[in-house]
C-alpha positions in Angstrom: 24.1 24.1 93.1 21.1 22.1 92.1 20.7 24.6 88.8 24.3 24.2 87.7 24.0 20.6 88.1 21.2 20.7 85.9 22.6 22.6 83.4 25.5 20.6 83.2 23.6 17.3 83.1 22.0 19.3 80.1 25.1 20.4 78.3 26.6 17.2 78.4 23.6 15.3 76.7 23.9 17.8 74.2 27.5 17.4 73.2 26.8 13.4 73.4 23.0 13.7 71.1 25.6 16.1 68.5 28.9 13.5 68.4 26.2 10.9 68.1 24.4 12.0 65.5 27.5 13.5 63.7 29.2 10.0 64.0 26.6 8.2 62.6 26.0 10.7 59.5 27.4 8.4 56.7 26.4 11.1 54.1 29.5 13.3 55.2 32.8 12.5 56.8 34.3 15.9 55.6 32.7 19.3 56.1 34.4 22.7 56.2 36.5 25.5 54.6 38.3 24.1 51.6 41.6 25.0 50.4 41.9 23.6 46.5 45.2 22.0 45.5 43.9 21.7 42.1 40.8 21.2 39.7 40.1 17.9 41.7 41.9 17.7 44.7 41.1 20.0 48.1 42.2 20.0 51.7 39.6 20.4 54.9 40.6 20.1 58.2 44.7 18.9 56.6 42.9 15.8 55.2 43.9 16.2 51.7 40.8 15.0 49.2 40.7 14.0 45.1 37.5 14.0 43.7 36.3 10.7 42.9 35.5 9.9 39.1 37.2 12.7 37.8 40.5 13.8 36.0 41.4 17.8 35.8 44.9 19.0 33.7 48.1 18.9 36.0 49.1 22.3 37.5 52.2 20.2 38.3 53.1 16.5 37.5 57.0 15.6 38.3 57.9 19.0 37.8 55.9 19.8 35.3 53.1 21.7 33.9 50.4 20.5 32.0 49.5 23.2 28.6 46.7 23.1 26.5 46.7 25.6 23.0 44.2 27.9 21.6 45.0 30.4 18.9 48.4 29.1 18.6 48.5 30.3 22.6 50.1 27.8 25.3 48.3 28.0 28.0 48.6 26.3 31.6 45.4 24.8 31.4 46.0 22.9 35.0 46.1 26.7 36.1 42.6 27.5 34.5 41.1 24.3 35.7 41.9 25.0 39.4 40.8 28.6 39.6 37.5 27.4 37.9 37.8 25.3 41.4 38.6 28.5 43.6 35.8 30.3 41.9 33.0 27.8 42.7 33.8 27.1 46.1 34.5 31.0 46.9 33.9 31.1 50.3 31.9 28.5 51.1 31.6 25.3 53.3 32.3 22.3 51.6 30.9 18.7 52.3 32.4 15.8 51.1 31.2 11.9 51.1 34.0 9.6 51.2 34.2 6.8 49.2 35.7 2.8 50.6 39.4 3.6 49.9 41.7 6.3 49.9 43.7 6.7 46.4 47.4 5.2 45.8 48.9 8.5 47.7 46.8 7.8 50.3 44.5 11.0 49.7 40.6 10.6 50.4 38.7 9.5 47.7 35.2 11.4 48.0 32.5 13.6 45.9 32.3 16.9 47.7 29.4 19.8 47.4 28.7 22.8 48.0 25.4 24.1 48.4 24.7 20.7 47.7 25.9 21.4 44.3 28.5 18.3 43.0 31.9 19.9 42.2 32.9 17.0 40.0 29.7 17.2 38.3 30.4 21.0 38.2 33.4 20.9 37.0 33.2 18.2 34.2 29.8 19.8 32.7 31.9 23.4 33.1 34.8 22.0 31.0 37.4 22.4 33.3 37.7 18.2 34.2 36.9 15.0 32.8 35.2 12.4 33.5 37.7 9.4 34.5 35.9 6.4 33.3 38.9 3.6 34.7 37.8 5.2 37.7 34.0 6.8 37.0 32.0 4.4 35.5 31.0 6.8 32.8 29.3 8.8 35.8 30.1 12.1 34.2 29.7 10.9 31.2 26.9 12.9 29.6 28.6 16.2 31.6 31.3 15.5 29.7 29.8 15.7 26.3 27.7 18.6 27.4 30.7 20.3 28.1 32.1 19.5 24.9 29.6 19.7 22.6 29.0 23.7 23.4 33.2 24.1 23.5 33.3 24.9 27.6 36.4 25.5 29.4 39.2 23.4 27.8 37.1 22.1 25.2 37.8 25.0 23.4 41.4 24.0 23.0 43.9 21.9 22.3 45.0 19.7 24.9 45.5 16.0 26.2 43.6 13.9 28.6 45.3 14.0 32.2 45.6 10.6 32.3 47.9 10.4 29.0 49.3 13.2 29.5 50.8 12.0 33.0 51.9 8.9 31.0 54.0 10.1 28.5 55.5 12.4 31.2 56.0 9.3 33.1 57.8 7.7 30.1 59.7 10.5 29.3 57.7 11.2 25.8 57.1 14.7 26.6 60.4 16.3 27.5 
């Protein structure tokens, strides 16, 4: 009796030392399998998180797909952008750091890793998203023009910034 006492005693300042120490680790509020919704957006655990700082092409924006061109090719470039996404993370655990407030459809806002490897930073300097600078303050910036300036993922197209893209759709310019 005395031994299972003990190791009760000891299993329950375990679990209370791990919640602790979890709880108070402001470097991640999100950590697991990912399931990617897009180029910048995942899910973990059903919390549904957009990369913070970052714009990727549309795989589907009121009803609509989002193409980019290359050799007179239309191609759904929101498609390319999100299995660039599905590649990277394969199968591995992803950790996110949220930022103050969630977005204007109440998604987290957060930079995620892998392998302590940015995906926004990834995915910007691979091509396949932008930096947002209304939202980035030109933090991906100089990914951006790396990407760019050696013609990486969509940069060796045709296409439209996300942002304006959604805006004409918005205003009916892109029927």
């Amino acid at each position: 009796m005395k031994k299972l006492s003990l190791i009760l005693v000891s299993l329950i300042i375990i679990v209370l030392l791990n919640f602790h120490f979890n709880k108070n680790d402001k470097n991640f509020t999100s950590k697991g399998k990912a399931q990617v919704i897009d180029g910048d957006t995942i899910k973990i655990n059903g919390d549904k998180i957009r990369f913070g700082g970052i714009d990727a092409p549309e795989t589907s924006y009121l009803g609509k797909q989002q193409m980019c061109y290359h050799d007179q090719n239309e191609i759904v470039c929101g498609k390319l952008s999100t299995e660039k996404l599905i590649e990277k993370i394969n199968n591995n655990i992803v950790s996110c750091k949220q930022e103050k407030n969630n977005d204007s459809y109440g998604r987290i806002i957060a930079e995620c890793f892998v392998n302590k490897e940015s995906l926004s930073k990834f995915m910007v300097r691979s091509g396949y998203a932008f930096d947002y600078p209304k939202y980035s303050k030109k933090k991906y910036a100089e990914d951006e023009k790396y990407a760019r300036n050696n013609n990486l993922g969509i940069w060796n197209m045709k296409f439209e910034y996300p942002w304006v893209w959604r805006k004409k759709i918005r205003e009916g310019k892109n029927e």
